[in-house]
VOGU-3710 file (C-alpha; in Angstrom, 3 decimals, decimal comma):
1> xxxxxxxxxx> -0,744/14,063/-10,064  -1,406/12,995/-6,501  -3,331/16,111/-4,501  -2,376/17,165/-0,900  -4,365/14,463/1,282  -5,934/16,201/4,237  -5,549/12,970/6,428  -6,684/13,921/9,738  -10,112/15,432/8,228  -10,565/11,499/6,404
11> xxxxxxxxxx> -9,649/9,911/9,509  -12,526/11,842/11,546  -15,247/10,935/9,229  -13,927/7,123/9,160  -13,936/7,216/12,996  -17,112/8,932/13,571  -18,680/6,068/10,992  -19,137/2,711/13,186  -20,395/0,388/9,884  -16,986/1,266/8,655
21> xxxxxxxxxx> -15,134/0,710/11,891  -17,487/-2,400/12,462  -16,832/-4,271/9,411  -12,626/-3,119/9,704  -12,336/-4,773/13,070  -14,249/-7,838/11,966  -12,552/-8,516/8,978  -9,103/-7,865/10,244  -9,575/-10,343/13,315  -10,627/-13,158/10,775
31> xxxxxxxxxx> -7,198/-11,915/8,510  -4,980/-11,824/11,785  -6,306/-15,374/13,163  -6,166/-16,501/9,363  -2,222/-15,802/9,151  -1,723/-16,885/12,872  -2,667/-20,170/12,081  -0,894/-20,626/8,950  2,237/-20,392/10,563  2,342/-22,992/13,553
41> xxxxxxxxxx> 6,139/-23,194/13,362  7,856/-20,040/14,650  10,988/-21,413/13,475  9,926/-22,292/9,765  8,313/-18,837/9,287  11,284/-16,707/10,811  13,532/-19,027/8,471  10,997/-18,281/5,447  10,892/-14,599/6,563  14,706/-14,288/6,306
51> xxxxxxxxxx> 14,991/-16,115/2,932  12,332/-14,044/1,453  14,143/-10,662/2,914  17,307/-11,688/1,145  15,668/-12,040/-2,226  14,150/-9,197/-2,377  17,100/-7,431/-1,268  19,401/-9,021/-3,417  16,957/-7,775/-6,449  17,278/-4,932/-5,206
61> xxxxxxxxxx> 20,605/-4,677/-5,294  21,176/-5,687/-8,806  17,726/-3,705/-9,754  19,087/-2,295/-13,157  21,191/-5,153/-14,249  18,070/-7,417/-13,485  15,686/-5,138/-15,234  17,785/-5,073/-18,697  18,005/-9,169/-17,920  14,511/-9,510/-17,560
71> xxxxxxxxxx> 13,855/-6,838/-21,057  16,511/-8,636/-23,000  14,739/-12,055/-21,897  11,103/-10,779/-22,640  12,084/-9,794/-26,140  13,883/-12,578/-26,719  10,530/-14,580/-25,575  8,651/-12,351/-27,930  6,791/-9,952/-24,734  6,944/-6,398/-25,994
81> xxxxxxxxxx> 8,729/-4,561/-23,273  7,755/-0,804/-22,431  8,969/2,041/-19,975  7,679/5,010/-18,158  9,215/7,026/-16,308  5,758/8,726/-15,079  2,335/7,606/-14,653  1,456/9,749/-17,414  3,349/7,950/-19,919  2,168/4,745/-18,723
91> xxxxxxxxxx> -0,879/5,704/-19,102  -0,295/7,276/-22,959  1,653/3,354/-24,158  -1,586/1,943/-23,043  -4,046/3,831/-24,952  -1,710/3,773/-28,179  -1,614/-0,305/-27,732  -5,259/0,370/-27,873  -5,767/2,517/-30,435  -3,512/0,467/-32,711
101> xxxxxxxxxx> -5,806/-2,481/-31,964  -8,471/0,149/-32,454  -9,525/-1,391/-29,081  -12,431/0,054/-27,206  -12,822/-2,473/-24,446  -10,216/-3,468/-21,575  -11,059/-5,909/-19,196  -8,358/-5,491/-16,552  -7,314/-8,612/-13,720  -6,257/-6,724/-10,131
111> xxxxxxxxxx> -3,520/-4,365/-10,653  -2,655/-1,687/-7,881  -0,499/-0,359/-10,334  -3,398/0,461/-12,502  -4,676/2,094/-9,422  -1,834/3,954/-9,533  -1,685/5,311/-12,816  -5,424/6,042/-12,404  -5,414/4,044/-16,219  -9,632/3,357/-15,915
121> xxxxxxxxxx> -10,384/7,548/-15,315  -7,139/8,694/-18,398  -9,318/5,551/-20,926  -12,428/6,414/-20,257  -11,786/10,227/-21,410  -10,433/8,923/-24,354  -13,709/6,689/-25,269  -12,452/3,164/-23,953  -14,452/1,161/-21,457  -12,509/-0,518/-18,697
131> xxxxxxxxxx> -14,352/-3,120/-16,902  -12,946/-4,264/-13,474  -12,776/-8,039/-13,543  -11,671/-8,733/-9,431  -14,605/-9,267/-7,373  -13,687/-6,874/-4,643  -12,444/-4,446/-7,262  -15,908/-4,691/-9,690  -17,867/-4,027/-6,918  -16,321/-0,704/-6,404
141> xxxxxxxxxx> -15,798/0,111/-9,896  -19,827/-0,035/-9,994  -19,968/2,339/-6,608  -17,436/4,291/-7,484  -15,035/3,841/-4,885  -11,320/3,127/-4,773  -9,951/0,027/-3,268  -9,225/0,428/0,752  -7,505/-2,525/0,905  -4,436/-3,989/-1,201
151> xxxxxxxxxx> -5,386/-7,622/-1,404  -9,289/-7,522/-0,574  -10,349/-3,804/-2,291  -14,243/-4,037/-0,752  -12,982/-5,169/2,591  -14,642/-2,117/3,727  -18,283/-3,466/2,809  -20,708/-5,637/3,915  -22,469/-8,542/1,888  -25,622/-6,542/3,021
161> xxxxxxxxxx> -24,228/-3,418/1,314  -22,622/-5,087/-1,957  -26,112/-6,621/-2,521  -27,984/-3,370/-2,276  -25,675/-2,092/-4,114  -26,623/-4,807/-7,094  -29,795/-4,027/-6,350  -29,680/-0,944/-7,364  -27,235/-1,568/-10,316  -29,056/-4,564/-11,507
171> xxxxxxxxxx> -32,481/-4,532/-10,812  -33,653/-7,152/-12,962  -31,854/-9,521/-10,954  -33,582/-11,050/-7,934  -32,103/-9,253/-4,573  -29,674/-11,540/-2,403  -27,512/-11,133/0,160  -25,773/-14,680/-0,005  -22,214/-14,456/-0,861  -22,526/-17,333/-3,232
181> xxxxxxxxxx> -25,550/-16,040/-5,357  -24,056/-12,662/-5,618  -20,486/-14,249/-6,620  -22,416/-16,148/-9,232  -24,384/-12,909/-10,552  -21,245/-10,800/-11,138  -19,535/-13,708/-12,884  -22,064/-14,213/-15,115  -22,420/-10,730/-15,783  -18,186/-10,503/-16,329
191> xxxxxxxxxx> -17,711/-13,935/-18,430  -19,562/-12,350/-21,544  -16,750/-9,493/-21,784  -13,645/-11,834/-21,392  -14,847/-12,618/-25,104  -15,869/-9,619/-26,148  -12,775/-7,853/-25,077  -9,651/-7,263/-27,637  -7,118/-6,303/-24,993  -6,947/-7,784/-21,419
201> xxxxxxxxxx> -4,301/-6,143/-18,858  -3,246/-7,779/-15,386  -0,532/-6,322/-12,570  2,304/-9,051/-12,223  3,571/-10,123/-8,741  6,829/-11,315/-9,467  8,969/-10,836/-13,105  11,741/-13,334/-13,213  15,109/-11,829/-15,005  16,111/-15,233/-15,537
211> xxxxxxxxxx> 13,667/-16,459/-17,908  11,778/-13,633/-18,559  8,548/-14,918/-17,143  5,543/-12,819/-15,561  4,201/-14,484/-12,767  0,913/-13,722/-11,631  -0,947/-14,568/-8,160  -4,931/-15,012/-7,726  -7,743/-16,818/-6,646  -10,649/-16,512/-8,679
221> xxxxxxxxxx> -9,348/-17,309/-12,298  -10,320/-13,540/-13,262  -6,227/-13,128/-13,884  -6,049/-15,859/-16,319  -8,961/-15,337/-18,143  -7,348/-11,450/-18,638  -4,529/-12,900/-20,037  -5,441/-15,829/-22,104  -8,628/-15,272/-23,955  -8,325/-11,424/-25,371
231> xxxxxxxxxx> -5,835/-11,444/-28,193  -3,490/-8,862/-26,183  -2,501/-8,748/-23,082  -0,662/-6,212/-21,345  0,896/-7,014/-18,011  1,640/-3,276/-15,790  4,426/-2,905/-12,886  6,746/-1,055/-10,966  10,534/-1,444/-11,466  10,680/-3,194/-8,287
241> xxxxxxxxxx> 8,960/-6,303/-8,885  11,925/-7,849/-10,453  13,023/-11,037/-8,914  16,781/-12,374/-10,020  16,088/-16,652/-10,653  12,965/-18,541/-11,099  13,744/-20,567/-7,890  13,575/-17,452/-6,041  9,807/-17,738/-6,722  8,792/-20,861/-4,631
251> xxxxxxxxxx> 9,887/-19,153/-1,245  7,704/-15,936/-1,846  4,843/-17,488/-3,121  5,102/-19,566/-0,279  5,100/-16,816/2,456  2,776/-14,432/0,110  -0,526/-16,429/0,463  -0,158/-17,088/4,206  1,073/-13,251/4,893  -1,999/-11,963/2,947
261> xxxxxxxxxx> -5,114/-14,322/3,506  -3,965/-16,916/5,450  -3,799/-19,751/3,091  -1,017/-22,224/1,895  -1,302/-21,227/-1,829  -3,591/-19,478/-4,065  -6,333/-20,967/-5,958  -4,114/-19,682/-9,095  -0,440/-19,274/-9,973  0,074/-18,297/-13,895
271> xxxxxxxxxx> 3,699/-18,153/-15,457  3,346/-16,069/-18,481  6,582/-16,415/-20,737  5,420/-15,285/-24,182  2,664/-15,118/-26,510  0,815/-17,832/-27,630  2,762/-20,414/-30,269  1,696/-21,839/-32,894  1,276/-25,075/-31,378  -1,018/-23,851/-28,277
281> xxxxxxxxxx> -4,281/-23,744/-28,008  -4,834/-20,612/-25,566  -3,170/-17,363/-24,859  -2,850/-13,988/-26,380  -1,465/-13,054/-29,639  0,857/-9,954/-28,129  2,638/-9,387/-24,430  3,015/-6,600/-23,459  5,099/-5,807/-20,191  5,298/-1,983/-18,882
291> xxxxxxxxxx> 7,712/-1,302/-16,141  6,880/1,961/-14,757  9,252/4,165/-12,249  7,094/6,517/-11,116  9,467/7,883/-8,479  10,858/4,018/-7,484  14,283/5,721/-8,672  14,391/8,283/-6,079  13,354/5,622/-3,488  16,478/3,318/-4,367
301> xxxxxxxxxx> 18,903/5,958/-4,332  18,481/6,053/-0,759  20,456/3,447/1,133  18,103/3,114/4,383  14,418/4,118/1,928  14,989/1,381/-0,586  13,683/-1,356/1,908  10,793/0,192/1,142  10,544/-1,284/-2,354  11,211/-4,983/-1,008
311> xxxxxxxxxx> 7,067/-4,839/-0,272  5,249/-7,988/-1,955  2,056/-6,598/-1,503  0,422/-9,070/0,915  -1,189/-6,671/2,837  -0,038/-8,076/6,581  1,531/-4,807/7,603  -2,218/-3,691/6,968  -4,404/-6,376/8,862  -2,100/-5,714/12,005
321> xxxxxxxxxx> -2,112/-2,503/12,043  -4,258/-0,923/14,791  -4,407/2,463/13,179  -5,489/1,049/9,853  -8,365/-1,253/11,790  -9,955/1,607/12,423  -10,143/4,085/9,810  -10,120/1,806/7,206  -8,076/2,939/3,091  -9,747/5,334/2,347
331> xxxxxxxxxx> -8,742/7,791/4,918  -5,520/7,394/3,710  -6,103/9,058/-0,003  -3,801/7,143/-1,291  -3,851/4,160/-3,853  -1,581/2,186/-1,065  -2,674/3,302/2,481  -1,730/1,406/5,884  1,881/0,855/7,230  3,485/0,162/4,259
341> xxxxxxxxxx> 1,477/3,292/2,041  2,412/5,892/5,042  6,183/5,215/4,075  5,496/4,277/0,063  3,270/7,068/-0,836  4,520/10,126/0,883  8,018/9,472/-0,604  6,784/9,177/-4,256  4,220/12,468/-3,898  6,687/14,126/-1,514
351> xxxxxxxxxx> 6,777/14,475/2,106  5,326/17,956/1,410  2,348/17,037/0,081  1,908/13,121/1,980  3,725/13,639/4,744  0,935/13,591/7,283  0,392/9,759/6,912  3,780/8,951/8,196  2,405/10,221/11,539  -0,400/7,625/11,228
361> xxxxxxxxxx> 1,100/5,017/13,582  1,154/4,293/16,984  5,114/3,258/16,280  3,721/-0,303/18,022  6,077/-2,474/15,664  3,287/-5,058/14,629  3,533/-3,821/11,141  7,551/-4,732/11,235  7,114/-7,550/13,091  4,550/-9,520/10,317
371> xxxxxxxxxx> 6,273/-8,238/7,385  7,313/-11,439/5,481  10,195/-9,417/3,921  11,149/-7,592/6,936  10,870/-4,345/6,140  11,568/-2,180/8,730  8,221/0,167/8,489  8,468/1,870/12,380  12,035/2,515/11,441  11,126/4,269/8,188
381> xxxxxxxxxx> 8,478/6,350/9,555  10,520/7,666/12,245  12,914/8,543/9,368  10,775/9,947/7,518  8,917/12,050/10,246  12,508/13,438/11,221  12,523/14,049/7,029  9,478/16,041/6,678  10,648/19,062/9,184  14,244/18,685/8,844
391> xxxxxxxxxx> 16,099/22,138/7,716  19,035/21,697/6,433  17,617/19,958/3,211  20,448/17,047/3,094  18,393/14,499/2,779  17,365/12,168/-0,624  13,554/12,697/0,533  11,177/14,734/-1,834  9,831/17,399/-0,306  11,668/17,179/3,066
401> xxxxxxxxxx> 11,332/20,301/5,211  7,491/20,826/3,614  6,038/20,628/6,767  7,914/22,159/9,485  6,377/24,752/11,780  8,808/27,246/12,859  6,877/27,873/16,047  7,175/24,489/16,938  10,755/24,842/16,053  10,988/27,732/18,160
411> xxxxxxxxxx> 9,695/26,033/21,343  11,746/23,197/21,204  14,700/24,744/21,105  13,984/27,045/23,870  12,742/23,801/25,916  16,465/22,509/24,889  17,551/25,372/26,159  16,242/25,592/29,429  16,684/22,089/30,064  20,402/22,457/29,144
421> xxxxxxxxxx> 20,279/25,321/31,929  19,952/24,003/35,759  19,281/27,187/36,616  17,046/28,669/34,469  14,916/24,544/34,991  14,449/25,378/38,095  13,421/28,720/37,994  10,740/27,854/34,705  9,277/24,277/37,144  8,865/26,772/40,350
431> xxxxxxxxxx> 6,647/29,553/37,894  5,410/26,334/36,770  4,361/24,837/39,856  3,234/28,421/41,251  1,256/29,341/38,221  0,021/25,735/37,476  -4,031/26,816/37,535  -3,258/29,345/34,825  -1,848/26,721/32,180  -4,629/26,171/29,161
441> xxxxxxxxxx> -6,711/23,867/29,084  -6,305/23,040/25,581  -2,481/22,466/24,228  -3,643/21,569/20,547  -4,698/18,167/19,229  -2,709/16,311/21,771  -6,174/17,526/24,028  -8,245/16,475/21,599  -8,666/13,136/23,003  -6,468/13,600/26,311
451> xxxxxxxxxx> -6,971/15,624/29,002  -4,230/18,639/29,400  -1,330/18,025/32,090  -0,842/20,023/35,119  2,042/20,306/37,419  2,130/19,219/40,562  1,823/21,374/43,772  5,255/20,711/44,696  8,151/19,696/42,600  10,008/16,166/43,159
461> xxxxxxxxxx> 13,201/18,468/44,222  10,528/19,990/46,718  9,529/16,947/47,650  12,691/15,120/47,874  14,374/18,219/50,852  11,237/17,983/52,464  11,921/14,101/53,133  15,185/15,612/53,859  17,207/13,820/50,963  19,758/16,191/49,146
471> xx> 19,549/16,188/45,879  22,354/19,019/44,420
//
């Protein structure tokens, strides 16, 4: 279950850190200038954004007629088709696909999803190795880290620290700190267990209703070698990655790439539509596809919330985001942080217990305006800060009302009060004006990193008779 994140504590350590605020700001200027110049038409990526909103929220739309179109498909194609309503029963079909296999290997392709469900920690208590197979995501499965970044998980690290870091893991292998060498070490090291494993699993970027086809993004090959060379392969997801037609594909995975890394297409694109056939020479004996909810139910019942679940996963909102530049995933505490996690997460966990990271934005719209499906992110936030200390507990949020101070609530509404009241304004700026030198010098953590306002000697009103303008 996902534990109360004490944000603004993560956030001080990540600031205070400058290798982690060094290689942030570093790597997000290459990601920004990356995606600027993969666009050079305005006109073809606004068109391109548009199209892209409209699938998504035309899935969306027709979510649970899609979702028994794409099961009925799947079965029809032979995929196995599972659901969960939780991450714990996720996490329970999993091991008993493994245990019927008597499996005690899984070597897993990217999957936040997996992240999600916190699958590696729930197998490994039950005996069953799960080896990270992603790059970004290997090297922190052998620091023991989470990913802080959606698309690139060790974003946060240097080359100099990922090869200590074999160093220290490895030591029989000669120490390097060229990207190449140490590419070529942990892919030596990973191609012996894509044959050793009996059950590979992958995350799936887009599942077509239409054919019932998994489509799967990525650039190192990692993703197809999960899901063609063990003899079962199960593919994990939320609800929401349904798509309605396969030619709905072609525009996402055309804005996807660019949004994300800056590049025209991936190195990869698989299309996974059954199990292998008899006359094939690759691919798995068993699909398996597991749609899991997970709280995605409560998000579409809202009408203005479910634009949340149009998210592709690219990872823009992130890159742009001058908040997340700087403190880096991790502060976050969540298996999605940035923009788009500070409206995801705290409405899955509950605004009671996440509801701090929708106050983790300077509301400066660059996360809205890169979004390649539009989502309106500062427009969510604002909702859901208005959620978390509403009181009259109307809303569809979870946990709405969870953190309201009723001291703050008090002051406001005696500052709407008094400003509703000429008189008594007037009276409350002259004892301010008058009493100005006895106002604190700390007014909470809006002083932490400001200096604490003071009224002026004399009022504009003051001002405004003395120039001998009238201002009743």
């Amino acid at each position: 279950m996902q534990q109360k994140v004490e944000f603004h504590d993560r956030a001080g350590k990540a600031l205070h850190n400058p290798q982690i605020r060094s290689n942030f700001r570093y790597a997000m200027d290459g990601l920004m200038l990356k995606r600027l110049r993969s666009f050079p038409d305005l006109d073809e990526l606004n068109r391109l954004r548009l199209r892209s909103a409209e699938i998504r929220a035309n899935a969306l739309a027709r979510l649970p007629e899609l979702l028994e179109q794409l099961e009925a498909r799947c079965r029809e194609n032979g995929i196995q088709v599972h659901w969960a309503e939780t991450a714990e029963q996720a996490n329970e079909i999993v091991l008993g696909i493994m245990n019927r296999h008597g499996a005690k290997l899984l070597i897993k392709g990217k999957s936040m999803v997996s992240e999600e469900m916190e699958l590696n920690h729930y197998l490994e208590q039950h005996g069953i190795e799960c080896l990270e197979s992603d790059l970004g995501e290997y090297i922190l499965q052998l620091a023991g880290e989470p990913p802080s970044h959606i698309v690139a998980p060790a974003i946060h690290k240097s080359r100099q620290q990922v090869a200590q870091l074999f160093k220290e893991k490895f030591p029989d292998i000669p120490y390097s700190d060229d990207v190449d060498t140490l590419t070529r070490n942990a892919r030596d090291i990973l191609r012996r267990k894509f044959y050793e494993a009996p059950v590979g699993l992958s995350g799936v970027n887009f599942a077509v209703a239409e054919t019932g086809t998994i489509c799967l993004v990525e650039n190192e090959g990692n993703g197809r070698m999960c899901t063609t060379i063990p003899p079962v392969h199960i593919a994990v997801t939320g609800i929401e990655k349904v798509v309605e037609k396969l030619s709905d594909v072609p525009p996402l995975l055309s804005i996807l790439p660019r949004s994300a890394t800056g590049q025209h297409i991936t190195t990869y694109f698989n299309m996974i539509s059954s199990p292998r056939k008899p006359d094939e020479k690759d691919g798995p004996d068993e699909v398996h596809l597991l749609l899991l909810d997970n709280g995605r139910s409560h998000i579409y019942k809202d009408a203005e919330l479910i634009a949340t679940l149009r998210c592709i996963r690219c990872g823009a909102c992130m890159n742009h985001c001058p908040v997340y530049a700087r403190i880096g995933g991790h502060a976050y505490g969540t298996t999605i942080p940035g923009p788009i996690g500070s409206i995801l997460e705290p409405q899955k966990a509950g605004l009671d217990q996440l509801g701090e990271l929708a106050t983790a934005s300077t509301l400066c719209g660059a996360c809205g305006e890169v979004c390649p499906v539009r989502i309106p992110i500062p427009e969510l936030l604002n909702r859901l800060r208005f959620e978390r200390v509403r009181q009259d507990h109307t809303g569809a949020t979870r946990g709405q009302g969870g953190q309201r101070d009723p001291w703050e609530a008090r002051i406001w509404k005696a500052w709407s009060w008094v400003h509703a009241n000429p008189m008594l304004y007037r009276l409350s700026m002259r004892m301010a004006t008058g009493l100005r030198w006895l106002l604190p010098n700390r007014l909470g953590p809006w002083t932490s990193v400001r200096t604490a306002p003071r009224p002026a000697a004399k009022s504009l009103h003051t001002l405004a008779r003395e120039k001998g303008f009238d201002h009743e």
